[in-house]
C-alpha positions in Angstrom: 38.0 -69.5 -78.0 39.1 -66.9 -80.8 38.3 -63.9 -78.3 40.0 -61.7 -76.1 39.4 -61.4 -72.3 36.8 -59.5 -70.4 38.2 -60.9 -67.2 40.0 -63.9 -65.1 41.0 -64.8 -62.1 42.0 -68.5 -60.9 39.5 -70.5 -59.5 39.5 -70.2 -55.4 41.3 -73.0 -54.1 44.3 -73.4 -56.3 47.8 -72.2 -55.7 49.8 -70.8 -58.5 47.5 -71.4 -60.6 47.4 -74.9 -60.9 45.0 -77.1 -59.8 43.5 -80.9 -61.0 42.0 -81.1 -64.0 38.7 -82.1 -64.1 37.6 -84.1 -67.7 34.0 -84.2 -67.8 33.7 -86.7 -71.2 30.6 -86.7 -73.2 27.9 -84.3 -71.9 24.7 -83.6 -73.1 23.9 -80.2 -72.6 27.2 -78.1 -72.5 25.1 -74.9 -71.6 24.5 -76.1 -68.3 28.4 -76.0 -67.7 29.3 -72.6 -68.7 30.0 -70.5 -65.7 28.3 -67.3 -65.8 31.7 -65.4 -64.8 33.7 -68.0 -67.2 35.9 -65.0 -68.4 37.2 -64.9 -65.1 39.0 -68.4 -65.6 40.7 -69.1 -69.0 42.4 -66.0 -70.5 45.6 -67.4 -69.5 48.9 -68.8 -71.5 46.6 -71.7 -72.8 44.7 -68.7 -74.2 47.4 -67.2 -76.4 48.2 -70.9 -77.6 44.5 -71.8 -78.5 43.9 -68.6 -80.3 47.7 -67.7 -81.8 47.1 -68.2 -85.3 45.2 -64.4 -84.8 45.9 -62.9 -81.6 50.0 -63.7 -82.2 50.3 -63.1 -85.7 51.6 -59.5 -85.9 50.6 -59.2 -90.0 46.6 -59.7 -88.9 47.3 -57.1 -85.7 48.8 -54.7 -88.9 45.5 -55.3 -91.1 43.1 -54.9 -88.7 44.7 -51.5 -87.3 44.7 -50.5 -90.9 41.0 -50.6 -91.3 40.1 -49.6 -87.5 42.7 -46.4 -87.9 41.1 -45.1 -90.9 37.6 -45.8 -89.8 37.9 -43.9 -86.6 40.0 -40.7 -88.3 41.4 -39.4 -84.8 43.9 -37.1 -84.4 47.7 -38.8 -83.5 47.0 -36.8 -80.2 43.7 -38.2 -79.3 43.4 -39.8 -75.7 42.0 -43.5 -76.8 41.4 -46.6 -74.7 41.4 -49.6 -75.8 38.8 -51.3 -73.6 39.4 -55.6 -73.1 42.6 -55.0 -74.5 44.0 -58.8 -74.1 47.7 -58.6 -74.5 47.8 -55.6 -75.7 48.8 -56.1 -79.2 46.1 -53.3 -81.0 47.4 -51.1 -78.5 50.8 -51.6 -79.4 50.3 -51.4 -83.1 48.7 -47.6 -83.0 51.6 -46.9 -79.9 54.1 -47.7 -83.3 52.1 -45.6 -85.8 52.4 -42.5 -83.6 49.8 -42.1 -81.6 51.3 -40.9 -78.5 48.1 -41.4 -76.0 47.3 -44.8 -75.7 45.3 -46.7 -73.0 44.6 -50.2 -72.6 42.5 -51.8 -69.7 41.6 -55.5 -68.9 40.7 -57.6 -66.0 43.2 -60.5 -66.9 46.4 -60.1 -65.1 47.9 -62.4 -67.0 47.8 -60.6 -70.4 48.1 -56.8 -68.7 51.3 -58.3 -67.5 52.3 -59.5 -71.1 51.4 -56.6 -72.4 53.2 -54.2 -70.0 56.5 -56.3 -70.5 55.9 -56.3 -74.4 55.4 -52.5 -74.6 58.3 -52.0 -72.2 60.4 -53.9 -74.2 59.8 -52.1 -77.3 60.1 -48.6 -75.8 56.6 -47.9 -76.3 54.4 -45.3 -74.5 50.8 -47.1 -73.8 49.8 -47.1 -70.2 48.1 -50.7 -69.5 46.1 -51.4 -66.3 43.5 -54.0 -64.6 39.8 -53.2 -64.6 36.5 -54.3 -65.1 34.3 -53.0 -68.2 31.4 -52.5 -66.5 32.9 -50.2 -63.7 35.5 -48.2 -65.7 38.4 -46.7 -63.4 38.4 -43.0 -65.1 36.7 -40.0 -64.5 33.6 -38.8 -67.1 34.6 -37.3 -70.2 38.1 -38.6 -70.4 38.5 -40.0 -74.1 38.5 -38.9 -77.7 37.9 -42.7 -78.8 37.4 -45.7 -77.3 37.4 -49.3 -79.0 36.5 -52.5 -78.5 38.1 -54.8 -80.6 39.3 -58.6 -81.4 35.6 -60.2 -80.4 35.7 -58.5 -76.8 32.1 -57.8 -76.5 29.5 -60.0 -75.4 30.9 -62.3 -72.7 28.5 -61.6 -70.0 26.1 -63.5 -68.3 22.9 -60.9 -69.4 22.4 -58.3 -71.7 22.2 -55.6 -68.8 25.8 -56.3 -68.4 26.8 -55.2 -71.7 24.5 -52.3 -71.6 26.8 -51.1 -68.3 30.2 -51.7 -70.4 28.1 -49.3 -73.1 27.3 -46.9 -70.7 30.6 -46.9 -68.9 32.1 -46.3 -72.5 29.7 -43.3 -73.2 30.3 -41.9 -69.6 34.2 -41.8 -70.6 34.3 -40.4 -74.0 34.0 -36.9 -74.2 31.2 -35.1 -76.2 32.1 -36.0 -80.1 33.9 -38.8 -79.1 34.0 -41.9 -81.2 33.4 -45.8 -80.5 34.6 -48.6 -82.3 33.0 -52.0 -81.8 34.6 -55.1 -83.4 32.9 -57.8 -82.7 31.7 -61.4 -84.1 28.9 -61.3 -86.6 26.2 -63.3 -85.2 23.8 -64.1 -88.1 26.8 -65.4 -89.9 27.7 -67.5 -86.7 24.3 -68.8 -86.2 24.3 -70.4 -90.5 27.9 -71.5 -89.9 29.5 -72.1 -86.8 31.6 -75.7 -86.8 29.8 -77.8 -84.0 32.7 -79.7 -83.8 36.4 -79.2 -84.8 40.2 -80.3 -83.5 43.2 -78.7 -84.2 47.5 -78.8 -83.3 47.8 -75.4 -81.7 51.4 -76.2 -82.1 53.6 -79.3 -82.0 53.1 -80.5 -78.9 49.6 -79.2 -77.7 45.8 -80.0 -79.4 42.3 -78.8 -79.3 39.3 -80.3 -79.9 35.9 -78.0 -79.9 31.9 -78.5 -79.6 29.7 -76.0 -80.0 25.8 -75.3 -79.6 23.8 -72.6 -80.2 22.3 -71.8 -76.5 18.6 -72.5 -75.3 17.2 -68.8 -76.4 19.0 -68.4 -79.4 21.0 -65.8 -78.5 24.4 -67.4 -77.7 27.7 -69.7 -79.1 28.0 -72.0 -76.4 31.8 -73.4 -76.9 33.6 -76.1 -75.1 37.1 -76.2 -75.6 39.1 -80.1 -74.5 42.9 -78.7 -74.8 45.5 -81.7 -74.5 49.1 -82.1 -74.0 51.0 -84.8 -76.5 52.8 -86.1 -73.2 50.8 -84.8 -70.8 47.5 -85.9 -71.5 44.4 -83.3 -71.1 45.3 -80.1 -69.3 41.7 -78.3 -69.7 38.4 -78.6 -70.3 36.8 -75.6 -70.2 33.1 -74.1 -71.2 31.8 -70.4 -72.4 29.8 -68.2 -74.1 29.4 -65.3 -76.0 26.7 -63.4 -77.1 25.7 -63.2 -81.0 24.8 -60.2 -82.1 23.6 -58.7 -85.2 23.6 -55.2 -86.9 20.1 -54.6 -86.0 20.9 -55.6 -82.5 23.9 -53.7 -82.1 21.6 -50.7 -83.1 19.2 -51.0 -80.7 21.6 -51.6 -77.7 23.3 -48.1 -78.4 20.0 -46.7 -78.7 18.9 -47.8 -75.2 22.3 -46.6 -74.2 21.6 -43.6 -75.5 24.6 -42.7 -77.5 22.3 -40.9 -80.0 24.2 -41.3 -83.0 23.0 -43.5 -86.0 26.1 -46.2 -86.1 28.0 -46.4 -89.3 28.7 -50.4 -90.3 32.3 -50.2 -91.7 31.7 -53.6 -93.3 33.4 -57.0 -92.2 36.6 -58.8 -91.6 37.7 -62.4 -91.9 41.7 -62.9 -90.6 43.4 -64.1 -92.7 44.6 -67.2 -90.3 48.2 -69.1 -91.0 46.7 -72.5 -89.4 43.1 -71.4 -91.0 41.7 -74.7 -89.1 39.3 -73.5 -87.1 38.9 -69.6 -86.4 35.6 -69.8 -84.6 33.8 -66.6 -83.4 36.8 -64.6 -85.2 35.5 -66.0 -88.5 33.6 -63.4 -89.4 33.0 -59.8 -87.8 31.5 -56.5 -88.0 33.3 -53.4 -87.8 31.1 -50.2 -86.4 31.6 -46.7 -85.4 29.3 -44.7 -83.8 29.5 -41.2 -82.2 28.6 -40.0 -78.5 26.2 -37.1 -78.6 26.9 -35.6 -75.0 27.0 -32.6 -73.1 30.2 -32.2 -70.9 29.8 -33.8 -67.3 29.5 -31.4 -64.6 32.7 -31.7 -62.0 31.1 -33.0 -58.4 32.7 -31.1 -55.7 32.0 -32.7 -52.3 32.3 -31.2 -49.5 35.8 -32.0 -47.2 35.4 -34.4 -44.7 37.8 -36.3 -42.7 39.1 -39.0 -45.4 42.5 -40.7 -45.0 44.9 -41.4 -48.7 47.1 -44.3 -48.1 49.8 -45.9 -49.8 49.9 -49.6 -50.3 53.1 -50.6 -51.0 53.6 -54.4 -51.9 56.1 -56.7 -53.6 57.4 -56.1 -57.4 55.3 -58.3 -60.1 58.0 -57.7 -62.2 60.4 -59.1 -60.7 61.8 -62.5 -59.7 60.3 -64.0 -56.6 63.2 -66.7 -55.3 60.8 -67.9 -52.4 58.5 -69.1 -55.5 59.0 -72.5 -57.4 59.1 -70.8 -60.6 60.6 -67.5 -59.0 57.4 -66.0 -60.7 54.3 -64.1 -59.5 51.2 -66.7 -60.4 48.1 -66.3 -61.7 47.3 -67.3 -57.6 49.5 -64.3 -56.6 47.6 -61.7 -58.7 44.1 -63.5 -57.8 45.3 -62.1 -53.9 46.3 -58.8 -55.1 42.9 -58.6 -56.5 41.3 -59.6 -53.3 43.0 -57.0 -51.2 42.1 -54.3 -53.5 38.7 -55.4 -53.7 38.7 -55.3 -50.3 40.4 -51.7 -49.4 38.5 -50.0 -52.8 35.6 -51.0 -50.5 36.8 -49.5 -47.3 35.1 -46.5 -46.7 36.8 -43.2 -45.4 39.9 -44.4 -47.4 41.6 -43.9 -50.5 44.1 -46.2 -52.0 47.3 -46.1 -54.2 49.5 -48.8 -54.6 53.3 -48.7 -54.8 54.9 -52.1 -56.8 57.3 -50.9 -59.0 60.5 -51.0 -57.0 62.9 -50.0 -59.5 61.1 -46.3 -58.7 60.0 -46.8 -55.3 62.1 -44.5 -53.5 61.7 -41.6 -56.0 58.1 -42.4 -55.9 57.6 -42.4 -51.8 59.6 -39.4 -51.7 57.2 -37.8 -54.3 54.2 -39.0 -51.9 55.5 -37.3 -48.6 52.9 -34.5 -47.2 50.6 -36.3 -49.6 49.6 -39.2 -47.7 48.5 -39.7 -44.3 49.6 -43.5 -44.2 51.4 -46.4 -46.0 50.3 -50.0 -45.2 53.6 -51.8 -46.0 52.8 -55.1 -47.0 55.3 -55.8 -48.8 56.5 -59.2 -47.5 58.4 -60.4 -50.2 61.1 -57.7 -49.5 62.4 -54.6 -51.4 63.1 -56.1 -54.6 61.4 -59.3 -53.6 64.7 -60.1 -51.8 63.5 -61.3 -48.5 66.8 -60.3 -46.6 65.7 -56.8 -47.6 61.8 -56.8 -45.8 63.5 -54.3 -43.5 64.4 -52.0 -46.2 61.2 -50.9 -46.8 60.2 -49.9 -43.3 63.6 -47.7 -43.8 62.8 -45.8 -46.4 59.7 -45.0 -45.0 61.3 -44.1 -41.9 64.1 -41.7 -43.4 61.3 -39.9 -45.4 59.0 -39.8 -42.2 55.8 -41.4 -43.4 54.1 -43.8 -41.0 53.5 -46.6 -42.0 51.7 -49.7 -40.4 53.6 -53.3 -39.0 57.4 -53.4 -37.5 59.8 -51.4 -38.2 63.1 -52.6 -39.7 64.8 -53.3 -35.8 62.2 -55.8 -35.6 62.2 -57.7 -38.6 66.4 -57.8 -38.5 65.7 -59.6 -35.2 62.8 -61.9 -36.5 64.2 -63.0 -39.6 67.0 -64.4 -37.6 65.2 -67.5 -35.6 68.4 -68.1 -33.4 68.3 -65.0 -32.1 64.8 -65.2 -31.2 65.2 -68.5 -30.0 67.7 -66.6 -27.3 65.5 -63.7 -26.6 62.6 -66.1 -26.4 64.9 -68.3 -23.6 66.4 -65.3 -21.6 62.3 -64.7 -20.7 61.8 -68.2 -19.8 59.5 -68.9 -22.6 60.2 -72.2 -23.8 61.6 -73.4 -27.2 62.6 -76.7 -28.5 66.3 -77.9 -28.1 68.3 -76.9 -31.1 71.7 -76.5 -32.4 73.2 -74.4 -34.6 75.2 -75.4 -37.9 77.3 -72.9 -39.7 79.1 -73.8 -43.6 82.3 -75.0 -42.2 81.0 -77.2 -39.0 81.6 -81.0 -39.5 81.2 -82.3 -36.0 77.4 -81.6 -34.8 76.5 -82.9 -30.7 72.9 -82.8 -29.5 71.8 -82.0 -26.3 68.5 -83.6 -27.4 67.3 -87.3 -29.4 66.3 -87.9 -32.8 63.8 -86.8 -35.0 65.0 -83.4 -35.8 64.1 -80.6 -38.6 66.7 -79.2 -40.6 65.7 -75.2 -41.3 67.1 -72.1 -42.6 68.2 -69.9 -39.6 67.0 -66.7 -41.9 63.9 -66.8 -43.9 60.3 -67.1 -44.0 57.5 -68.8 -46.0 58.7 -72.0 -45.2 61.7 -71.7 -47.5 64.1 -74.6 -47.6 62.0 -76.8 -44.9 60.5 -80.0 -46.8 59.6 -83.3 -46.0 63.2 -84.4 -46.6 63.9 -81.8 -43.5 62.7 -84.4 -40.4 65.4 -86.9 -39.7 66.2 -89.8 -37.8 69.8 -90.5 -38.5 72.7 -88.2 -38.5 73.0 -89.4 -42.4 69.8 -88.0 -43.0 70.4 -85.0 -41.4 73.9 -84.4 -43.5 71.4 -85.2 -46.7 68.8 -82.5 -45.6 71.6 -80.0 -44.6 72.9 -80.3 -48.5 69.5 -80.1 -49.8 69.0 -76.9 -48.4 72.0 -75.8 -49.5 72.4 -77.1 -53.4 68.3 -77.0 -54.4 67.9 -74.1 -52.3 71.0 -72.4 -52.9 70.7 -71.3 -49.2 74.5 -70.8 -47.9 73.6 -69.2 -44.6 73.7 -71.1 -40.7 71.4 -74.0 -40.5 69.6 -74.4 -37.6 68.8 -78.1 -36.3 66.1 -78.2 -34.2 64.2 -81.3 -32.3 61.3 -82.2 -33.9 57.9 -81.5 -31.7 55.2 -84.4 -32.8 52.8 -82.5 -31.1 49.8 -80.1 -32.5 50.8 -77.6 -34.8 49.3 -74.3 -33.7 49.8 -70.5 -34.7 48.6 -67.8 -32.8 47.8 -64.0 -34.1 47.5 -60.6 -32.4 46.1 -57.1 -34.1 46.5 -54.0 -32.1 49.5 -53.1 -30.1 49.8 -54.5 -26.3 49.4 -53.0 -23.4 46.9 -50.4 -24.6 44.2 -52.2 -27.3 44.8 -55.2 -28.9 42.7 -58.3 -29.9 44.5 -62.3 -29.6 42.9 -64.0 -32.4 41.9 -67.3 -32.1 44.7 -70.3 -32.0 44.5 -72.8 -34.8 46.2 -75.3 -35.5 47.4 -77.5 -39.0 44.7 -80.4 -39.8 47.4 -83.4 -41.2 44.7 -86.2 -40.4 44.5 -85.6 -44.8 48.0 -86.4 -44.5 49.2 -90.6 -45.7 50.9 -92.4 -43.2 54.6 -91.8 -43.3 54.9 -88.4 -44.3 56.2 -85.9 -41.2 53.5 -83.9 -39.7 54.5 -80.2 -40.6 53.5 -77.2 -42.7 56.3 -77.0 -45.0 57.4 -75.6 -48.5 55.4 -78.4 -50.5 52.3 -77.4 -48.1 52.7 -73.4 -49.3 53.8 -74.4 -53.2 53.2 -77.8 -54.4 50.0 -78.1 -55.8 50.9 -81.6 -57.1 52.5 -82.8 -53.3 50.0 -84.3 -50.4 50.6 -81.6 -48.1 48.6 -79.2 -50.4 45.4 -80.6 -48.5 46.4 -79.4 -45.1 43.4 -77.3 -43.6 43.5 -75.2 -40.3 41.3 -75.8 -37.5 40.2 -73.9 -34.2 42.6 -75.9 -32.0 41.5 -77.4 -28.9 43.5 -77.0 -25.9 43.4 -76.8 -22.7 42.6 -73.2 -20.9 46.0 -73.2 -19.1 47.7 -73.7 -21.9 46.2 -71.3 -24.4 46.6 -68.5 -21.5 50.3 -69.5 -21.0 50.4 -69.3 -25.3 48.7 -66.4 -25.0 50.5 -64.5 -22.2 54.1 -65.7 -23.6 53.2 -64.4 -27.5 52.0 -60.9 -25.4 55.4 -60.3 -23.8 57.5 -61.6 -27.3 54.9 -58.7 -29.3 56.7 -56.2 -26.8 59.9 -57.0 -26.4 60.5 -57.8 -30.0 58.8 -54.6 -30.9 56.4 -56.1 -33.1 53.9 -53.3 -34.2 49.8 -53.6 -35.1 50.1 -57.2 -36.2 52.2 -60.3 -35.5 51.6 -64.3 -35.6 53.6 -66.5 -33.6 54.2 -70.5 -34.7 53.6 -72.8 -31.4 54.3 -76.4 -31.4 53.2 -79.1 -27.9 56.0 -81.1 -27.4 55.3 -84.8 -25.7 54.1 -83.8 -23.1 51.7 -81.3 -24.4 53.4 -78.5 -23.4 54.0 -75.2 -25.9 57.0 -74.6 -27.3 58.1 -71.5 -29.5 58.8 -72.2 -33.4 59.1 -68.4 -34.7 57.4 -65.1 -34.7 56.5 -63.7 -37.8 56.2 -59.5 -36.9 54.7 -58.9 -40.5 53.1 -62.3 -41.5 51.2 -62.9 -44.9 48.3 -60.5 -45.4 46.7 -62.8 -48.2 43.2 -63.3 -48.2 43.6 -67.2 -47.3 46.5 -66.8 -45.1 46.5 -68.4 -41.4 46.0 -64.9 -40.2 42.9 -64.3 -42.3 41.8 -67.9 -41.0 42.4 -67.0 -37.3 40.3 -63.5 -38.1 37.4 -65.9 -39.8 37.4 -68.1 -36.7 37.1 -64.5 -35.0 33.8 -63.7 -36.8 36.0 -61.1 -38.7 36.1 -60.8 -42.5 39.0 -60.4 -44.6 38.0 -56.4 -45.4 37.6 -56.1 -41.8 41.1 -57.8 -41.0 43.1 -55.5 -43.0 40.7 -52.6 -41.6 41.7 -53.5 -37.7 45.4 -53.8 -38.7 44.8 -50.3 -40.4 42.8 -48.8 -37.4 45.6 -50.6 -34.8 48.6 -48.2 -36.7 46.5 -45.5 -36.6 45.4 -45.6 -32.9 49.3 -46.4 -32.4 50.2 -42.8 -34.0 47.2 -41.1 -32.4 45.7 -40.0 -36.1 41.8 -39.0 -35.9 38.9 -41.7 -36.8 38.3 -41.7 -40.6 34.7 -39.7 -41.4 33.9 -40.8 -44.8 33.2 -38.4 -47.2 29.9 -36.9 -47.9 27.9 -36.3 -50.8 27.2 -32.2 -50.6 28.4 -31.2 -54.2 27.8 -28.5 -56.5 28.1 -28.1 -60.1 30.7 -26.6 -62.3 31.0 -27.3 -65.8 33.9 -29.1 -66.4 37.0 -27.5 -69.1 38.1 -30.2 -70.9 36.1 -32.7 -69.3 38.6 -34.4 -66.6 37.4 -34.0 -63.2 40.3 -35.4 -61.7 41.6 -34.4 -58.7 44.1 -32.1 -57.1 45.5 -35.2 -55.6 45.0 -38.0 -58.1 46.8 -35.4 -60.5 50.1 -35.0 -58.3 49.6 -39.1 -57.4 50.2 -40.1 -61.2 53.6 -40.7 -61.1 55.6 -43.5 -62.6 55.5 -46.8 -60.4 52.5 -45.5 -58.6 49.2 -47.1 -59.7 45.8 -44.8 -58.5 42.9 -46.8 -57.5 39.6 -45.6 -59.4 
């Protein structure tokens, strides 16, 4: 590819990131399969394999920032973004020559990630976020240089889309302010591009190329086969960039209105170790240009009622042990995308989010008086230690900021299934027969006939429950016991439990009974995908094993009959209250054999993800994923008695703006360390 990233997400679908690959063969036309949001797929780790002979060599990073430094002749002090910034490795380079204010900003997840652990690891100063280039997340007149560099322009579907990503730029630089575009030399492309090429990216991994010049002329259409020695072909993957020329690049700045002539600084080549095949990178054109603007006046709009909340959420950083790879995926940060998608787009609301928990409780303590509410959804626990989910509802309650979902009382008492199990039985709610195992037990009697499940007593997200968990012999249940236990490395009580062949059903409340709540519609798990032979349940391989037969499980609107969705639904009403569950719960139903409900758990804060059985219940509901997390928002605040949310209106006048900022008051006190502002 020879580029860095506009943007990616993982496809919708996959989990973790992985997903089949799809090998289309010979193909006649390879425009017709280039996505027109194809930047949103690939800038991944196959990225920085296919393309390491530039984007990894540090000696090329040095040369370039040699000729971009003295090209653009900024002051060491001067606020500069570094717009698509990949991995950060530009960035990086000026961070190390002294320039103390450095910016980077890209919608791949992936690489912002690798780039916030490489400059942390270094001890340098650049502050690296997500975004998009065509909707940039700082206020006007911001920078005193803004570059574009490493092939980073051109990606989108239309030539209107680049004209935003110029406008955005000029909206953000101040008046005098100074763009750098490096980016492929298209004339030179159109004469010499390699229509076919294959290279070793290293020992082990391959890629083979085709390329086209598209339909009108005005793209590199590029097809990229990458392949595994042992593992055969692990993508096939299309895209495009735009070719542009010097003329071209002048008359795009002009209809951007920038004003100033651009000054052509000449070309570059990299001077490429493997020097196989360097693609769009083979040849580029360097330009600076100037923005001739007035300062932006400072909007002040009139106060209405708007609500600033804090969304604190699980650590990136951090191990994850309830993950296969203890990582956060490229699946993970495709949901954290969709959530803030969703809340940026929630009007009357203003969002932060809270991730870094090595600063969390300086940072909290920093936004009391400040915020109005925090929606906790962080699941994964205070340093994505599960045990510790209560923590964070503890902290919040010591430094008195509301906060929506169950407090830490409640999810002690849900993480522990025993006890709920016993709560559950003292109100005649039904569960199945179970016994419970502790490290030093040897002798087990059941009150109850094979098939059991072998769980976890404590835990969630289906951790430690596999297909090896149902059992028909005591042997098999010793072997399931010391799986959990030695893959796992789960050394808590084990709770044995008989095995309900019945449907599988979860049922989901938002608001807060007796007052105003809303019983989402039951669903239930879909195993008819399922091969014969395999137990019928919703397990770990189901939530994280792309590769396993239970990743095709679907959920359904279950049908049952009326008396025994009222009795679900009347039994989950009196567990929200006398568990304490708060604004939003889900509770896991099994029919036993004779079709009759049986509790599994209740889970007071359960997954908030975009594709989540709650989401599903809400979609059954007629209910969007924006307007989910909006209800559970709205059910906390009618909870706390706060005032409806009156977005803010648009009655403004104009001041001119000192240095250009036009932040606010709030954003200014906000930007602490750990706490990232949403633009």
């Amino acid at each position: 590819m020879n580029a860095k990233s506009a943007g990616e997400k993982p496809p919708q679908g996959s989990k973790n990131g992985d997903r089949k690959v799809i090998v289309l063969g010979p193909v006649s036309d390879l425009e017709e399969h280039v996505h027109p949001d194809w930047w949103r797929r690939i800038f991944n780790s196959l990225y920085l394999k296919t393309d390491s002979d530039v984007v990894d060599d540090p000696s090329i990073t040095r040369q370039e920032v040699d000729l971009f430094a003295d090209a653009l002749q900024v002051d060491l002090q001067a606020r500069i973004l570094d717009l698509c910034c990949g991995q950060g490795r530009h960035s990086m380079e000026l961070a190390r020559r002294g320039y103390a204010n450095i910016e980077g900003l890209d919608r791949s997840h992936y690489l912002i990630q690798r780039a916030k652990a490489a400059a942390k690891k270094e001890g340098l100063s650049v502050k690296f976020r997500e975004g998009d280039a065509r909707k940039l997340p700082y206020p006007p007149d911001s920078f005193d240089a803004v570059i574009i560099l490493g092939n980073s322009f051109g990606y989108f579907d239309t030539v209107l889309d680049d004209l935003r990503v110029l406008r955005e730029v000029l909206r953000t630089l101040k008046p005098w302010g100074k763009l750098l575009i490096d980016v492929a030399d298209g004339e030179f492309l159109r004469q010499n591009y390699q229509a076919r090429s294959w290279e070793w990216m290293d020992a082990r991994h391959f890629v083979c190329r085709e390329r086209k010049i598209s339909v009108d002329g005005n793209r590199l259409i590029s097809r990229e086969v990458i392949s595994h020695v042992n593992k055969g072909v692990i993508a096939d993957q299309f895209y495009a960039e735009r070719l542009y020329s010097q003329e071209s690049l002048t008359e795009l700045l002009k209809i951007t209105g920038i004003a100033a002539e651009p000054v052509f600084q000449g070309q570059i080549s990299p001077d490429s170790k493997r020097n196989q095949d360097l693609g769009m990178m083979a040849q580029r054109i360097i330009l600076t240009t100037t923005a001739r603007k007035e300062w932006t006046p400072v909007k002040r709009k009139a106060r209405e009622v708007e609500r600033h909340i804090a969304v604190v959420m699980g650590d990136p950083s951090k191990p994850d042990p309830l993950k296969p790879d203890m990582v956060f995926d490229d699946d993970d940060f495709y949901t954290i995308d969709r959530l803030k998608e969703e809340l940026r787009d929630l009007k009357g609301y203003r969002p932060i989010y809270i991730t870094n928990h090595d600063t969390i409780i300086q940072d909290l303590r920093r936004l009391t008086g400040r915020v109005d509410l925090v929606l906790n959804l962080c699941d994964e626990g205070y340093g994505n230690n599960p045990q510790r989910e209560l923590h964070i509802p503890a902290m919040l309650e010591a430094l008195e900021l509301p906060y929506t979902g169950a407090g830490p009382q409640c999810l002690a008492h849900c993480y522990d299934k025993s006890l709920v199990r016993g709560v559950a039985t003292e109100m005649n709610i039904p569960v199945p027969g179970a016994i419970f195992v502790k490290g030093e037990d040897s002798m087990f009697e059941f009150p109850f006939e094979f098939p059991v499940i072998v769980k976890p007593n404590f835990g969630d997200s289906s951790f430690g429950i596999t297909q090896n968990s149902v059992c028909y012999t005591i042997e098999a249940m010793v072997n399931a016991i010391s799986e959990i236990r030695e893959k796992f490395g789960y050394e808590k009580p084990v709770l044995v439990e008989e095995f309900l062949t019945g449907k599988d059903l979860s049922l989901g409340i938002i608001g807060n009974p007796p007052e105003s709540y809303q019983v989402l519609p039951i669903i239930e798990e879909d195993y008819s995908a399922l091969p014969e032979g395999l137990p019928r349940i919703c397990g770990y391989e189901a939530k994280w094993k792309p590769d396993s037969p239970y990743w095709k499980l679907t959920s359904i609107p279950a049908e049952l009959p009326d008396d025994t969705a009222r009795m679900m639904i009347l039994w989950s009403l009196k567990l929200f209250e006398r568990l304490e569950c708060r604004d939003y719960a889900r509770f896991d139903w099994r029919l036993d054999g004779k079709e009759e409900p049986r509790l599994l758990e209740v889970n007071p804060n359960p997954g908030w993800c975009w594709d989540g059985h709650l989401a599903k219940m809400a979609k059954v509901a007629g209910m969007t994923y924006g307007e989910m997390l909006a209800n559970i928002i709205h059910a906390a605040e009618a909870r706390m008695k706060l005032s409806p949310v009156t977005p803010r209106t648009e009655g403004e006048t104009e001041t001119r703006a000192e240095g250009g900022q036009g932040t606010t008051e709030l954003k200014q006190e906000m930007m602490v360390e750990g706490v990232e502002l949403n633009g």
